[in-house]
C-alpha positions as CSV (number, residue, x, y, z in Angstrom):
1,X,22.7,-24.2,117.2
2,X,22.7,-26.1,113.5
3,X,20.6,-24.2,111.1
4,X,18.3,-26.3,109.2
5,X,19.1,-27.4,105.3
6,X,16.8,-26.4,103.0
7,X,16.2,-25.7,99.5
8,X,13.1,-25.3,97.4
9,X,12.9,-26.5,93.8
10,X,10.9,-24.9,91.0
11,X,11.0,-25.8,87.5
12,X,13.7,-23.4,86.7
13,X,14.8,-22.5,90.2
14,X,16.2,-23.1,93.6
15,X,15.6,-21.3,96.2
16,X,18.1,-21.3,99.0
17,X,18.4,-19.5,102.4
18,X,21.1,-17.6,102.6
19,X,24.3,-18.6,105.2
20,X,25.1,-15.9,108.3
21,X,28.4,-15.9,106.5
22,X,27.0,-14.9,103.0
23,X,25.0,-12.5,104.8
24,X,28.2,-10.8,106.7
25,X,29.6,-10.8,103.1
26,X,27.0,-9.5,101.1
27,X,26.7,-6.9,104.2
28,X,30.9,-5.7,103.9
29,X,29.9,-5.6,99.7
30,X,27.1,-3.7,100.3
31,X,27.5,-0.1,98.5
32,X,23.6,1.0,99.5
33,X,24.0,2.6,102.5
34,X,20.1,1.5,103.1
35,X,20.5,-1.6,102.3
36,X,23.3,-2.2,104.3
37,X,21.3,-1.6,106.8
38,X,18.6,-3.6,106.2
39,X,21.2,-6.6,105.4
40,X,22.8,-5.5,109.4
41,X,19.6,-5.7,110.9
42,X,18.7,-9.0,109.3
43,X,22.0,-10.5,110.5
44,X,21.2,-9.1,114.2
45,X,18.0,-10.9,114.1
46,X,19.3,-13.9,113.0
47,X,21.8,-14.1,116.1
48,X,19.2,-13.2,118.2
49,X,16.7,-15.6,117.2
50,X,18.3,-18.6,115.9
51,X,15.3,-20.9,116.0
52,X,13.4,-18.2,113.5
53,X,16.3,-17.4,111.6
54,X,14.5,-18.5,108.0
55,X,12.2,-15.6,108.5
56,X,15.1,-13.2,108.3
57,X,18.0,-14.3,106.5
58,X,17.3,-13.6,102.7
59,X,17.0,-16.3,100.6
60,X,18.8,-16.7,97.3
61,X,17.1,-17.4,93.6
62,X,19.3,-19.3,91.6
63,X,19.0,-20.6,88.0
64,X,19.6,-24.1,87.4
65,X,20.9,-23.8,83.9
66,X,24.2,-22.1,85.3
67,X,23.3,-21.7,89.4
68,X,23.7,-18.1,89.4
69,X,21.6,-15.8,91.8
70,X,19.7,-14.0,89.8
71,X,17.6,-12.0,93.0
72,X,16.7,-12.6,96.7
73,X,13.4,-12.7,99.3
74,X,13.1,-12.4,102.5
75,X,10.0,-12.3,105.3
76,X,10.5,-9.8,107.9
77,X,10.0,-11.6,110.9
78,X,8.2,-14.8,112.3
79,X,4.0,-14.4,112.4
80,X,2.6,-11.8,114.2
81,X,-1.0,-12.5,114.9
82,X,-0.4,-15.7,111.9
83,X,1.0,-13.2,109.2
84,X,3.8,-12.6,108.1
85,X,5.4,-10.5,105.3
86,X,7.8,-11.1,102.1
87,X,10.1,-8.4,100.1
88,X,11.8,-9.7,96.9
89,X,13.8,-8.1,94.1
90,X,15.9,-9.5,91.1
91,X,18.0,-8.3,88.5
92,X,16.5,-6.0,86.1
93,X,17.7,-7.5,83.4
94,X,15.9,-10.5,83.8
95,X,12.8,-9.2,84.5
96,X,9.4,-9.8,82.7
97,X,10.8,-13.6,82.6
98,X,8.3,-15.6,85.3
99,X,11.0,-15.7,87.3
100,X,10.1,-14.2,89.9
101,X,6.7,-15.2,90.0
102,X,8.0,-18.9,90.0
103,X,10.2,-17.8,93.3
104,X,7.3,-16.3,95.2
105,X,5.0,-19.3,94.3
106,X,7.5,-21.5,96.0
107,X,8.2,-19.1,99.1
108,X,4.4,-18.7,99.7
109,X,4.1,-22.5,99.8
110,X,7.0,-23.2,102.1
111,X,5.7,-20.4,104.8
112,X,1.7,-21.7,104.4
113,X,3.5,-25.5,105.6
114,X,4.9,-23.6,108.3
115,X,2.6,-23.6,112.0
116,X,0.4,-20.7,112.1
117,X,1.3,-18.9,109.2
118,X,-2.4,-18.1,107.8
119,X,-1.6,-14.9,105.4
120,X,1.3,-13.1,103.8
121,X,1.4,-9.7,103.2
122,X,3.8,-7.2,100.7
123,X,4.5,-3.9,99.9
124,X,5.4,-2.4,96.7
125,X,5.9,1.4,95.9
126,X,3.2,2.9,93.6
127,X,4.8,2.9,90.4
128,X,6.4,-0.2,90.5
129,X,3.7,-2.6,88.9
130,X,6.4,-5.3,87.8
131,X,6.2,-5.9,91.3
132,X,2.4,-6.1,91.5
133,X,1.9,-8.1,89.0
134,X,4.1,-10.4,90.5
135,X,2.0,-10.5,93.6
136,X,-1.3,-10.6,92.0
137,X,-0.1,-13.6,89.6
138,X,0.3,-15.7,92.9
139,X,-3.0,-14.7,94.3
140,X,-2.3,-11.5,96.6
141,X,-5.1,-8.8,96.4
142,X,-4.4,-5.2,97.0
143,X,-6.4,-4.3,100.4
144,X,-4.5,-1.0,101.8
145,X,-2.2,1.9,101.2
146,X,0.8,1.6,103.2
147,X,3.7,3.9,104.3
148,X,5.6,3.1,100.8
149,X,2.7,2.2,98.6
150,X,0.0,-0.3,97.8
151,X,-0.2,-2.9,100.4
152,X,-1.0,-6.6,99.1
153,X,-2.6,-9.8,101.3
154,X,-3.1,-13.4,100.5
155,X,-4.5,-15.3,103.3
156,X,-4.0,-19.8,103.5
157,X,-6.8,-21.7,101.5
158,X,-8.8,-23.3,104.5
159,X,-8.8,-26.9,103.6
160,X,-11.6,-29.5,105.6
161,X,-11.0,-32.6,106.9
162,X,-14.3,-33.8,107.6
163,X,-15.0,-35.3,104.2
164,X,-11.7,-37.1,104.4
165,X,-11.7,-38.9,107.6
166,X,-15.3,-39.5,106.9
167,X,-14.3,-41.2,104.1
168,X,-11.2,-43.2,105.4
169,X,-13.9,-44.7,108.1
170,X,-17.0,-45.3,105.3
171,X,-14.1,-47.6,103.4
172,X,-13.1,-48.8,106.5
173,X,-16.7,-49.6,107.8
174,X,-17.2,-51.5,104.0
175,X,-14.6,-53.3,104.6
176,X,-15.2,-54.6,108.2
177,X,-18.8,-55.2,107.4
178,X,-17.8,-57.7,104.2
179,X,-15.0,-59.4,104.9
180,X,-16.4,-60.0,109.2
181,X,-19.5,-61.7,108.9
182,X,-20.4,-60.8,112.4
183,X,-20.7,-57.3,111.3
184,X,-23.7,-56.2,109.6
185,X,-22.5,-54.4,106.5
186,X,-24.9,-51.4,106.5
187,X,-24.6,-50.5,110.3
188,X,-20.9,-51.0,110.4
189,X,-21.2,-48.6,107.3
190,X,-23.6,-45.8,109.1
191,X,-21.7,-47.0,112.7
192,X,-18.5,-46.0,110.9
193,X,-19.4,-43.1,108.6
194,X,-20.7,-41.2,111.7
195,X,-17.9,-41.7,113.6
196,X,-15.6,-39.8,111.2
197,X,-18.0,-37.2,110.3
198,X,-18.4,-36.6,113.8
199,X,-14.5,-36.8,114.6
200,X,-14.0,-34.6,111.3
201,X,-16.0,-31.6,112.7
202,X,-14.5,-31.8,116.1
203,X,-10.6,-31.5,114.1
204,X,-12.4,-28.7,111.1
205,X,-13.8,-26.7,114.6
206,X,-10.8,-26.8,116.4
207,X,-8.2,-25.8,113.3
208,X,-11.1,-23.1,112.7
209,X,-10.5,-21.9,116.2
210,X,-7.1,-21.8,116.4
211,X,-7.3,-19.9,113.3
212,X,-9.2,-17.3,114.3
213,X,-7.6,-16.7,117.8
214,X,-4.3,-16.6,115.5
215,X,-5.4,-14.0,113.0
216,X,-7.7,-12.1,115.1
């Protein structure tokens, strides 16, 4: 099955998944006995479940002054219950640089576009407060102590669509009412206006619902 192209663009960045091939090397290079594990497991899942495969393969952070990879993310795993969850490490030498901050940014957009995917979760070990700070300049908020340390969330803005359509139809009723002189130009307004706050709620409700029967 072809694997879908993808790369994400930030100001200094791209962000690129991995290939299965990279992946088998970076798994033979591997000296980390735990993370060549980890790297195994990813690969295993991404034979296994091809169509989800860009919630396990890592992806790469490159700089575009030089396109070298400076670190790597990865979720583990498609939503479960509309959540899913994000490692990520770079190199310590170019820590404390945004650079990492500007990757996540970019990976929590891309997986909020994706269907379903209402919050994003991370761990970090307790001393390791470059990491949180990473997490809590894009928004996530501590909310539990996991197995390895402090456990952060950040859950998908809900955005309304009643005051848009609503708006599409008032123009739209405007427009009908002065340019069609057999419309009445305040009740196509009100006729129109109605309509799309009505349909509006019924599409806010319904997103609302599937929300909540996502996330529990």
């Amino acid at each position: 099955m072809a694997k879908k192209m993808i790369c994400l663009k930030t100001e200094r960045l791209y962000i690129i998944p991995m290939t299965e091939e990279e992946l088998e090397i970076q798994i033979r290079e591997e000296k980390d006995e735990e993370a060549k594990k980890a790297y195994t497991e990813m690969l295993q899942s991404c034979e296994d479940e091809p169509v989800d495969y860009l919630w396990f393969i890592p992806w790469k952070i490159i700089l575009q002054e030089n396109e070298k990879a400076i670190g790597n993310a990865a979720f583990k795993g498609p939503q479960n219950k509309g959540i899913v969850e994000i490692s990520f490490s770079i190199l310590p030498s170019l820590q404390k640089q945004g650079y990492m901050t500007e990757a996540l940014s970019a990976l929590v957009d891309w997986a909020f576009k994706q269907r379903d995917v209402y919050g994003i979760t991370a761990e970090t070990a307790p001393g390791n407060k470059a990491s949180q700070r990473v997490l809590e300049r894009n928004g996530f908020v501590m909310y539990a102590n996991g197995q390895d340390g402090p456990r952060y969330k950040i859950l998908k803005r809900r955005f309304f669509k009643t005051p848009i359509i609503a708006g599409v139809l008032l123009v739209a009723g405007i427009l009908l009412g002065y340019f069609i002189p057999e419309f009445n130009l305040l009740l196509s307004i009100g006729i129109f206006t109605g309509v799309g706050a009505i349909f509006g709620i019924i599409v806010d409700v319904a997103a609302e619902n599937r929300r909540k029967r996502t996330i529990g």
